[in-house]
LOROSE-796854 format. One record per atom (N, C-alpha, C, O): y, z, x. Coordinates in steps of 0.2 Angstrom, whole numbers, plus 5000, padded with zeros to 4 digits. Layout:
YZX;...
***
This chain:
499450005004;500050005000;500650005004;500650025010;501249975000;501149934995;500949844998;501049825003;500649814992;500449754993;500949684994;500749634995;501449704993;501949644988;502149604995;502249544995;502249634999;502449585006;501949535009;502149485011;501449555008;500749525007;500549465004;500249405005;500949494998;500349454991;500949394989;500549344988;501749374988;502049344987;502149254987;502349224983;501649234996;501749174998;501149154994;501149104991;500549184994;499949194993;499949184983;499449144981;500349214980;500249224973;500949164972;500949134966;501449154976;501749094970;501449004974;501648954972;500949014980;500648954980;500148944975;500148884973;499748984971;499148974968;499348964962;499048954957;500148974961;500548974954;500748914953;500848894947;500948864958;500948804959;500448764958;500348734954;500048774964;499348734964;499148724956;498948674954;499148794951;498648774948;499048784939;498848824934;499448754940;500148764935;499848814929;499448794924;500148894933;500148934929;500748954930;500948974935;501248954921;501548994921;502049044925;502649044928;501549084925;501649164926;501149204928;500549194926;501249264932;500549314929;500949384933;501249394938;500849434929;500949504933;500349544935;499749544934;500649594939;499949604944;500149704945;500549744947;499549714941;499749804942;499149844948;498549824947;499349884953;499049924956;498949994957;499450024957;498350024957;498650084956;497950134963;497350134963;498350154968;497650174974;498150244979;498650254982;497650294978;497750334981;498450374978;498850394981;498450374969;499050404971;499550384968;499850414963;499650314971;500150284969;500250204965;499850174968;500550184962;500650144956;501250084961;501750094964;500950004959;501349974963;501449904956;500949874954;501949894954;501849844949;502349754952;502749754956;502049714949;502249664953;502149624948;501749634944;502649564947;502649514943;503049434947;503549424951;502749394943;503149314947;503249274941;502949284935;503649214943;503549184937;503849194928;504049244926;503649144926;504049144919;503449164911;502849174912;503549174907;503349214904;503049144896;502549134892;503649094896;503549034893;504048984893;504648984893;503448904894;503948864899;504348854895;504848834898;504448854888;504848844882;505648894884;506248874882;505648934885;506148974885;506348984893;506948974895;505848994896;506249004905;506149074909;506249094914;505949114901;506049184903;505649214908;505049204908;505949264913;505449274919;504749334914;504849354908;504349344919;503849384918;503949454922;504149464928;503849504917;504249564920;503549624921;503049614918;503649664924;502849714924;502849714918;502349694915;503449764914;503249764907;502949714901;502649724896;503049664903;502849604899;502049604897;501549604900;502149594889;501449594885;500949534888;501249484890;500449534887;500049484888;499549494884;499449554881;499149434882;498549454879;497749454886;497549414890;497349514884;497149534889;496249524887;495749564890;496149464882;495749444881;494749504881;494649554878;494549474883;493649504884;493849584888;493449634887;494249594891;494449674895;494349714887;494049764886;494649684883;494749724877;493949754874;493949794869;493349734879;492649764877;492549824880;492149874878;493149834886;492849904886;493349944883;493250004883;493749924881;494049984878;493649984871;493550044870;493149944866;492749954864;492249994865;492150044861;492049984869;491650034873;491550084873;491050114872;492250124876;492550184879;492550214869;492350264867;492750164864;492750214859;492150224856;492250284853;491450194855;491050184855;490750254858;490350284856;491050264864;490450324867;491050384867;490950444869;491450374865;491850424861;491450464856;491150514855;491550414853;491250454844;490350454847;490050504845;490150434850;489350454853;489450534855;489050584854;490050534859;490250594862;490250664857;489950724858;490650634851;490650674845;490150694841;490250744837;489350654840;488850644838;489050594832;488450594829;489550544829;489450504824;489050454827;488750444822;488850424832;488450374834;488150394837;488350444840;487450334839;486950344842;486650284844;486450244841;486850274852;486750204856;486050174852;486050114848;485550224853;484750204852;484650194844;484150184841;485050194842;484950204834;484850134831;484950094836;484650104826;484750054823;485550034820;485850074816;485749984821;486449964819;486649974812;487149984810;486049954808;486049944801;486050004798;486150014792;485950064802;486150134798;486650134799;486850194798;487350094803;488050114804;488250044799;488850054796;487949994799;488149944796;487649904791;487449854791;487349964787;486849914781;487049854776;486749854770;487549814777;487649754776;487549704779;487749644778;487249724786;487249664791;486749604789;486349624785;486649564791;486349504788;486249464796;486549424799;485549484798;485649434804;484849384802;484449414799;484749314805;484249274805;483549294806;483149254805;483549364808;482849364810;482849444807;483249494810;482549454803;482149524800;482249574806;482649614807;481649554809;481249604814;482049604819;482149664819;482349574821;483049594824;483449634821;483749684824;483449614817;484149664813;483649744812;483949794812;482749754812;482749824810;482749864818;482649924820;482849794822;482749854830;483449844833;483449864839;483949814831;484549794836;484549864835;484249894831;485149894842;485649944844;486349924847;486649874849;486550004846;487149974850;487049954858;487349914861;486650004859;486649974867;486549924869;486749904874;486049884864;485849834865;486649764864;486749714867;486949794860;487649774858;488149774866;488349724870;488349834868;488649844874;488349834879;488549864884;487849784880;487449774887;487449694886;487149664890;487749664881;487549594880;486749574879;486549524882;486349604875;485749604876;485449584868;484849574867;485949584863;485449574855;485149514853;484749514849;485449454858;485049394858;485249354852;484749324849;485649364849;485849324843;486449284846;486749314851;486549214845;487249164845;487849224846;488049264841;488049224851;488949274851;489649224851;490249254851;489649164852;490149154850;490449114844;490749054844;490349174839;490949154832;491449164831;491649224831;491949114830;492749134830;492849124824;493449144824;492649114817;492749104813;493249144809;493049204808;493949124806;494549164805;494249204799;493849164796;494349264795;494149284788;494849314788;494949374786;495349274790;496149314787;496449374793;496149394798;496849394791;497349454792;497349504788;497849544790;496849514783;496849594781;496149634783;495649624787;496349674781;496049744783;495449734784;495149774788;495049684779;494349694780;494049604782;493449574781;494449594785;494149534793;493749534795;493549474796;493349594799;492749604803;492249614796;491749584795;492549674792;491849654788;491649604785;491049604784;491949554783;491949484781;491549434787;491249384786;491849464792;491649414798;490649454801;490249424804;490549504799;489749534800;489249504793;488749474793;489649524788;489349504783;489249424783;488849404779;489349394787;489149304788;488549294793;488249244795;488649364797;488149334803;487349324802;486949324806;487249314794;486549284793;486349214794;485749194793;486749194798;486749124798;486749104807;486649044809;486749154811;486949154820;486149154821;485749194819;486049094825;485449094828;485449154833;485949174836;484349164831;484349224835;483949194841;483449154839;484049194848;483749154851;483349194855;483249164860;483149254856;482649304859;482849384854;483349394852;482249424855;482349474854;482849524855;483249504859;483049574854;483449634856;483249664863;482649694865;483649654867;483449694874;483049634878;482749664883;482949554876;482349524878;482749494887;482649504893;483449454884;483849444888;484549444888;484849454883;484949424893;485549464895;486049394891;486049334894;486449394887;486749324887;487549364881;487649384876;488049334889;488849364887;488849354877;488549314873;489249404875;489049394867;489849434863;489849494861;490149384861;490749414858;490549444851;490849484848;490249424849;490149444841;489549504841;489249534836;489349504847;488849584848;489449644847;489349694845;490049624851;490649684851;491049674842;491349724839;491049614841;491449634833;490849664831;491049644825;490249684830;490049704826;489849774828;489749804823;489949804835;490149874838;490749904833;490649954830;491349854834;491849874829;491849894823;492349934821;491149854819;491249874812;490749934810;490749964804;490349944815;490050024816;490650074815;490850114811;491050054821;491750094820;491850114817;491750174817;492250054811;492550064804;492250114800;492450164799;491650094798;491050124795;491050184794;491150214789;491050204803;491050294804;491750324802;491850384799;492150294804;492650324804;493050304798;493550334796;492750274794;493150254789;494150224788;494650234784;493950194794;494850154795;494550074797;494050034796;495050064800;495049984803;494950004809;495250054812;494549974813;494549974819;495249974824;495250004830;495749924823;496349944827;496650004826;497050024831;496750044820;497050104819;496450164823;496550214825;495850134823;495550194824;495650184834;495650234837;495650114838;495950124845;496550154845;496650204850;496950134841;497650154840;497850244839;498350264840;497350264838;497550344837;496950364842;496950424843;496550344844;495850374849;495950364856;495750414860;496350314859;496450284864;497050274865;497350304870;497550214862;498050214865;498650264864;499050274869;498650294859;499150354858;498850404860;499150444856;498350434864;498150494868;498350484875;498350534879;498450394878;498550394884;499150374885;499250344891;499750374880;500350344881;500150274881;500350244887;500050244878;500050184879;500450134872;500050104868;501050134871;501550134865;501550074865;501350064859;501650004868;501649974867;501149904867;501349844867;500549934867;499849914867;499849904861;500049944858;499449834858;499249824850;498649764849;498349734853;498649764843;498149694842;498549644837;498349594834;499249674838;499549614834;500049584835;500449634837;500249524835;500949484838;501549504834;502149504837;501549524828;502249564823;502449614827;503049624827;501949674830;502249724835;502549694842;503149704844;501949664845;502049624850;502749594851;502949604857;503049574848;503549514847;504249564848;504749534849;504249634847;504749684849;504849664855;505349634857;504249684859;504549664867;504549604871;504449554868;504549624878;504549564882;503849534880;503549584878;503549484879;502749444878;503049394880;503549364878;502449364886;502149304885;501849274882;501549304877;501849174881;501449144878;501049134881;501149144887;500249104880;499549074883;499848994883;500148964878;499748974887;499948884891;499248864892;498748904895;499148794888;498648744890;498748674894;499248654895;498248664897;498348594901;498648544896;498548564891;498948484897;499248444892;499948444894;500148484899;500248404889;500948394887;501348374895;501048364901;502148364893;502348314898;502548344905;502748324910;502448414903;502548454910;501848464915;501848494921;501248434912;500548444911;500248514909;499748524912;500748574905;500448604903;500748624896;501348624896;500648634893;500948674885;500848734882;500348754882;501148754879;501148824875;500748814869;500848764865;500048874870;499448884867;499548884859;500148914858;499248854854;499348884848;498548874843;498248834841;498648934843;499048994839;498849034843;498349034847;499549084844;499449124850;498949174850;498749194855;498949204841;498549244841;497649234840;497549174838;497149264841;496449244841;496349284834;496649334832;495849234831;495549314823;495449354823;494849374824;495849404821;495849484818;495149484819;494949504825;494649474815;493749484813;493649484822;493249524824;493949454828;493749464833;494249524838;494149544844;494549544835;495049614839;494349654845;494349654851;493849674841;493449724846;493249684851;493049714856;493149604850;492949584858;493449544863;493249504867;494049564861;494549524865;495349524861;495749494863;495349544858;496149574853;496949624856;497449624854;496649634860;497249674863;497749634867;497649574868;498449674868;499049634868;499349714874;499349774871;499449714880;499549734881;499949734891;500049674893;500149764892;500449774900;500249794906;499849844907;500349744911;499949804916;499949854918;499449864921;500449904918;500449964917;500250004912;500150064913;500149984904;499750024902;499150004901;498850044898;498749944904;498049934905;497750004913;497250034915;498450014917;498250034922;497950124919;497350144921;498450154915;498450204913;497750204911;497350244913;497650164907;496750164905;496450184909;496150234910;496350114914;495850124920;495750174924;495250194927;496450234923;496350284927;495950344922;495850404923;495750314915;495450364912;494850354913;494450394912;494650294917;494050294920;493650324928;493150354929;494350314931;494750334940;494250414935;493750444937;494550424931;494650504930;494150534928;494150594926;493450484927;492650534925;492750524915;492350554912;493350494911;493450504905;493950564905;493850614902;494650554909;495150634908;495750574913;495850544918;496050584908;496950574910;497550614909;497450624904;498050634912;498450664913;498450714907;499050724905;497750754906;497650824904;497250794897;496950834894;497250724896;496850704889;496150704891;496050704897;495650694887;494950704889;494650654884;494950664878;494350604884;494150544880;493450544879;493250554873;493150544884;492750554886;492250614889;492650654892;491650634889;491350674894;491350654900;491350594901;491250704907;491150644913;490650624912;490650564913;490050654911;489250604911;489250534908;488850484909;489850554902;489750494896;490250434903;489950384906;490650444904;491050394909;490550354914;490250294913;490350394918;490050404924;489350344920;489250294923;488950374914;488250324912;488650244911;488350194912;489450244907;489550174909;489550134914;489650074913;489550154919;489550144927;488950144930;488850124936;488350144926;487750154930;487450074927;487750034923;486750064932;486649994931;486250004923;485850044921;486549964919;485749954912;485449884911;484949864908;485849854915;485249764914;485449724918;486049714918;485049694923;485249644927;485549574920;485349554914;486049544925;486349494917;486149414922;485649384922;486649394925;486449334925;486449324933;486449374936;486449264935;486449254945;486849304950;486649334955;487549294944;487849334948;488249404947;488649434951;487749424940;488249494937;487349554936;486749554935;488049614936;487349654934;487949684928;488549664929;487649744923;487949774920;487549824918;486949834917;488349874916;488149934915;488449954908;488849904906;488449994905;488749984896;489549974897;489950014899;489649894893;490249874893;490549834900;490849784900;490449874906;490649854912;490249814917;489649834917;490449774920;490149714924;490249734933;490749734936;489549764934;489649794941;489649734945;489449674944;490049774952;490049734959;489649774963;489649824960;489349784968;489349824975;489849764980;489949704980;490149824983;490749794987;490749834995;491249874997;490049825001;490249855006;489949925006;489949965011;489449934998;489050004998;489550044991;489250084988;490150014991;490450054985;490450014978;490749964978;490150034975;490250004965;491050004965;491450034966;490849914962;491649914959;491349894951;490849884950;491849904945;491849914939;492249864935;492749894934;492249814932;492849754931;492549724925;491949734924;493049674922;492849654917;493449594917;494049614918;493249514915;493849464914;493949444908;493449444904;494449434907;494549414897;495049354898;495549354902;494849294891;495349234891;495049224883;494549234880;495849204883;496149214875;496349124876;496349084881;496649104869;496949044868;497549044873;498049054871;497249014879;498049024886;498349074889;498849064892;497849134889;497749194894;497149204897;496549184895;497249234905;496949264908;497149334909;497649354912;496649384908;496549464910;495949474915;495349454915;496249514917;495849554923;495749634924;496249664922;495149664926;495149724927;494749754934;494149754933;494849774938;494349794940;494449894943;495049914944;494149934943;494049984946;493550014949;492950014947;493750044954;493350084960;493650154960;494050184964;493350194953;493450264954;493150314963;493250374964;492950284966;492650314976;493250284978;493550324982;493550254977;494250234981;494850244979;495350244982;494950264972;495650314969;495950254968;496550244970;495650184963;495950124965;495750084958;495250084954;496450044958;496250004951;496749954950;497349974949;496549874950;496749834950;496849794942;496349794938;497349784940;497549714934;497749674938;497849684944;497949624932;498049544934;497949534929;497449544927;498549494924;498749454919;499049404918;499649414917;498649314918;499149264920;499349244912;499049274907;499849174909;499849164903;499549074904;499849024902;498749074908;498748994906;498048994906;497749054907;497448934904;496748944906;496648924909;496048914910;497048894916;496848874923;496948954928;496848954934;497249024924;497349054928;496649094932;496749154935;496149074932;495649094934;495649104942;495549164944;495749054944;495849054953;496649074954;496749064960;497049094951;497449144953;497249214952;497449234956;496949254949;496449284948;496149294957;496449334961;495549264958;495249234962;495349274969;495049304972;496049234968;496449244977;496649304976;496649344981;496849324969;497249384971;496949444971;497149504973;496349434969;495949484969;495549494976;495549544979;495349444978;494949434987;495649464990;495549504994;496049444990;496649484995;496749534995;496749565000;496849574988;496949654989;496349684989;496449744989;495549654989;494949684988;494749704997;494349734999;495049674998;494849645006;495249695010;494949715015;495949715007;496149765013;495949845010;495949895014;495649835002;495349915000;494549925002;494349975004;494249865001;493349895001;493249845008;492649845010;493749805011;493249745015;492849695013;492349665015;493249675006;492849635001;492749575006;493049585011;492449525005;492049465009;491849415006;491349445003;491849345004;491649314997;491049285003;491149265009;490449285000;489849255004;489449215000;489049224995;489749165003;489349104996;488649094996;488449075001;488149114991;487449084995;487349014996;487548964993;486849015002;486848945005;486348895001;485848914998;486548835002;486048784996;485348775000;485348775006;484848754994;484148754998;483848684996;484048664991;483548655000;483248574999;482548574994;482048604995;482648534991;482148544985;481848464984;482348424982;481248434984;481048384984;481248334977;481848354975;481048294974;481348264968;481248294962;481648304957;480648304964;480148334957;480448394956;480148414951;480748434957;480948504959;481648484955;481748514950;482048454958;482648414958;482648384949;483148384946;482148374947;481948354942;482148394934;482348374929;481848464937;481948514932;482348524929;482348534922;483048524933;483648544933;484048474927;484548484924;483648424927;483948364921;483748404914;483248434913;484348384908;484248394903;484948384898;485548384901;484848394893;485348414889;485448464887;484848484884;485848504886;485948574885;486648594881;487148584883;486648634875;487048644870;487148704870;486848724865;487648764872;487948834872;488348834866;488448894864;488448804862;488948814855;489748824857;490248824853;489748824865;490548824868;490748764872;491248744874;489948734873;490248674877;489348644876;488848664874;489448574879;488948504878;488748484885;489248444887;488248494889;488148484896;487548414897;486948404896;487848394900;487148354904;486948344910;487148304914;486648374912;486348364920;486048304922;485548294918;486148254925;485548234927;485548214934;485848254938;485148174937;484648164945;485048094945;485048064940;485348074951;485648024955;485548014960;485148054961;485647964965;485447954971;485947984975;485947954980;486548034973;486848054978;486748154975;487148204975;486148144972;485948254971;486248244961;486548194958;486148304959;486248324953;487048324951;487448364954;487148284947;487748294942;487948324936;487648294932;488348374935;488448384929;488948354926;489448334930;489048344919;489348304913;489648354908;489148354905;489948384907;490248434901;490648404899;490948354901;490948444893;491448444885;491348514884;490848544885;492148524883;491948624883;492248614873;492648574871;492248644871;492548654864;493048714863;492748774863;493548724863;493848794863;493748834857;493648804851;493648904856;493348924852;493648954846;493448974842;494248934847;495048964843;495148894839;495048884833;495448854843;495648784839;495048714839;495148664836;494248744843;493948664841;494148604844;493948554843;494548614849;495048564852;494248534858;493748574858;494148494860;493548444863;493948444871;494548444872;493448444875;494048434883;493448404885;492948434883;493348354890;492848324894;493248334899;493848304899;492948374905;492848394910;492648334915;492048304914;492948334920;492648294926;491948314929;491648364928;491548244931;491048264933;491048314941;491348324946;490448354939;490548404945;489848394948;489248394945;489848384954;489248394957;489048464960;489348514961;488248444959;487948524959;487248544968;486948514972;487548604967;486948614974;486448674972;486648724970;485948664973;485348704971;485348754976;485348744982;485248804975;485248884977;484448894977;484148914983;484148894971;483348914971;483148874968;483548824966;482448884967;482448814961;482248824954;481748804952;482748864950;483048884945;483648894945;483848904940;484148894950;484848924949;485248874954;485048854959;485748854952;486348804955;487248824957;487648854953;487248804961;488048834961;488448764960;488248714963;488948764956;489648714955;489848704961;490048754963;489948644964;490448624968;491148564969;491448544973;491148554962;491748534961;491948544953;491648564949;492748524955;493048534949;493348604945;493348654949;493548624939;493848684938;493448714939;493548774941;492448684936;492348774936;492048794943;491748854944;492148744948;491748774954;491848834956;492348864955;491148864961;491248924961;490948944957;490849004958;490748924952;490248924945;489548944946;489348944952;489048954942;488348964944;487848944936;487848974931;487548904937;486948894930;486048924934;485848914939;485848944928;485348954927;484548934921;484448944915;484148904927;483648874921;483248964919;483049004923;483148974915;482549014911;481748984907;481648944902;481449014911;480948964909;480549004905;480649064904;480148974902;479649004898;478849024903;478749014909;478549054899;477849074903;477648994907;477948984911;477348954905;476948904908;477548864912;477348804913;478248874913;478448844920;479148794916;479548774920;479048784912;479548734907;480248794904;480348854905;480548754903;481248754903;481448794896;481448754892;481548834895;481648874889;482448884887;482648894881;483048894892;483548894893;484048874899;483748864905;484648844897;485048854904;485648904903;486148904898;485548964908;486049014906;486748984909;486748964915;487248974907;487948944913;488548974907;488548964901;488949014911;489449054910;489249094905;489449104899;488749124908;488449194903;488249154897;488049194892;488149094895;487949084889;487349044889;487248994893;486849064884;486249014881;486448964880;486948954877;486148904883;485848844881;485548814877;485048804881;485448794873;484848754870;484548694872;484948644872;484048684876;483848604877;483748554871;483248564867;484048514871;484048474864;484048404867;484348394872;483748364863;483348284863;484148244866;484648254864;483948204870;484448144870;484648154878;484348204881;485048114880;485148104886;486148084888;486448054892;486348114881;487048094883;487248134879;487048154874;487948154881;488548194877;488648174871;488948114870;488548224867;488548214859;489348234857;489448234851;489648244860;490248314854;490848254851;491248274848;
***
């Protein structure tokens, strides 16, 4: 500390290269509290980006799910192990046998194995989520509860409506008085009508004549608040993280038990090539020390979290575009590198004959995006169409060539998502049962060419 002489040439290059907006950067280590901001907040207006300036802070918004969820566990209204359907006996999922064995845990670990990403709007009133659970009879179940690991927004809106349930409120009134007004956190919300008091960014898409545009609609659906709805600052994301820093105790408040804290921090299921997790949080080992983080994007935001309660440290990062990934990226490998000796080590690629090479061909359908692999005489290509999950909008992505790590698992090397990693999942006798790629299921489906 502090960072900012450091980080400056470093954070408005990557702001250029990779036409984002803006982004603010909160630190907080040993102590002391360092906040940093660059850039404009909306290219419409000019306005810069201020610490205080609201963002939306996307998929981070699961652990504060999370952290309420083992709140009320804490109090004895819930019970991780329990069935969901005694907190929500309206649920409606495709497969019987799922719906009588899901848990929450199994919800908080990404593991119910049902389709997670529904964005589908049920309004702006009060009963949004329950209207949006009440439809999941229709969300393919693509393994059992606990079978495998696959990222899942609508496993977290349905944590949410245990919530409700228990507590008998809306799930944002019930963060709103559980968490954010016991940690000071006033100008933290899930809604743009509060939001719009203060400084707020807009979310920026690729397009338009500057080649980027302001996102619409800025806000994401109510029905999805508990897996990504929050609006808030980096310094009041920071306050949070120190209620993590803190075993579940902040400046004299207690949210938490410390064991309760400390078991979200423990491993509960290996997830995909390159994540393990623990309830709600996405571990690192970093040099021997656990790091604790979670990224979230919204319609033209990126959020960031990470904390290392062993080093008295906790990073945000909130940019307003969806290329802010690799700003992100850099800035987190710079300030990780001079706290834990962070080190990015690529794994190296392995040679694999054709037949091997072969596996890796397919069509494959996420519900977020339409993938084609196939085999070339210059190595494996990938073909994508990503669909956004707010507006439906269609994007064909440049072809990206792929390099084989094992012979199930590939790493991206070109294009936006390089640096990326997919994974084949195969069934018992050796054949291809999935491709995992950004935490999400694929379905291999007939055809050989991009359908969207």
């Amino acid at each position: 500390m502090p960072f900012a002489g450091s980080l400056e040439s470093l954070v408005l290059e990557q702001l250029d290269r990779r036409s984002v907006p803006g982004v603010a950067i909160g630190i907080f280590h040993r102590g002391a509290y360092e906040y940093l901001s660059y850039g404009i907040a909306n290219i419409e207006t000019g306005l810069p980006v201020a610490p205080e300036t609201l963002f939306q802070i996307g998929s981070v918004s699961k652990i504060f799910t999370t952290t309420l969820v083992l709140h009320l566990v804490d109090e004895g209204m819930l019970d991780l192990d329990a069935p969901v359907i005694d907190y929500v006996p309206d649920l409606g999922l495709s497969d019987p046998c799922a719906r009588r064995n899901l848990t929450l845990r199994h919800l908080l670990t990404h593991r119910g194995g049902f389709y997670g990403d529904r964005f589908d709007d049920h309004g702006d009133g009060d009963d949004a989520l329950a209207k949006a659970v009440r439809a999941f009879h229709d969300l393919p179940q693509y393994a059992a509860p606990g079978e495998l690991w696959a990222y899942s927004n609508a496993g977290f809106d349905l944590a949410g409506r245990a919530v409700e349930n228990v507590l008998d409120m809306t799930f944002e009134q019930a963060v709103r008085e559980r968490i954010f007004l016991p940690l000071g956190m006033t100008r933290s919300t899930f809604f743009a009508s509060e939001a719009i008091r203060h400084s707020v960014a807009v979310g920026h898409l690729e397009g338009g004549e500057q080649g980027i545009r302001v996102a619409a609609p800025f806000q994401i659906p109510r029905r999805a608040n508990p897996a990504g709805g929050i609006i808030s600052n980096v310094a009041e994301v920071l306050r949070f993280a120190r209620l993590h820093i803190g075993d579940g105790e902040f400046d004299g408040v207690r949210i938490l038990k410390p064991e309760t804290a400390r078991m979200m921090r423990q491993l509960h299921t290996e997830a995909d090539f390159t994540r393990r997790w623990g309830l709600g949080w996405s571990l690192r080992e970093i040099n021997g020390v656990r790091a604790v983080e979670h990224v979230g994007s919204t319609n033209g935001f990126m959020g960031r979290l990470c904390v290392i309660p062993e080093r008295d440290f906790a990073l945000t990062i909130l940019t307003n575009a969806e290329t802010g990934g690799s700003v992100h990226s850099a800035i987190y490998a710079h300030i990780l590198q001079q706290v834990v000796g962070f080190r990015r080590n690529p794994p190296a690629p392995v040679v694999l004959d054709r037949a091997q090479l072969a596996r890796f061909e397919g069509h494959f359908f996420t519900g977020l995006a339409d993938i084609l692999i196939e085999l070339n005489g210059s190595g494996l290509v990938m073909h994508r169409m990503n669909i956004d999950p707010f507006t439906r909008e269609i994007t064909e992505r440049p072809p990206a060539r792929l390099s084989p790590i094992s012979e199930t698992i590939f790493a991206i090397e070109e294009g936006p998502l390089s640096g990326g990693f997919g994974e084949l999942i195969l069934n018992e006798d050796g054949s291809v049962r999935f491709l995992r790629a950004g935490g999400r299921l694929g379905r291999l489906i007939p055809g050989d060419g991009l359908e969207l």
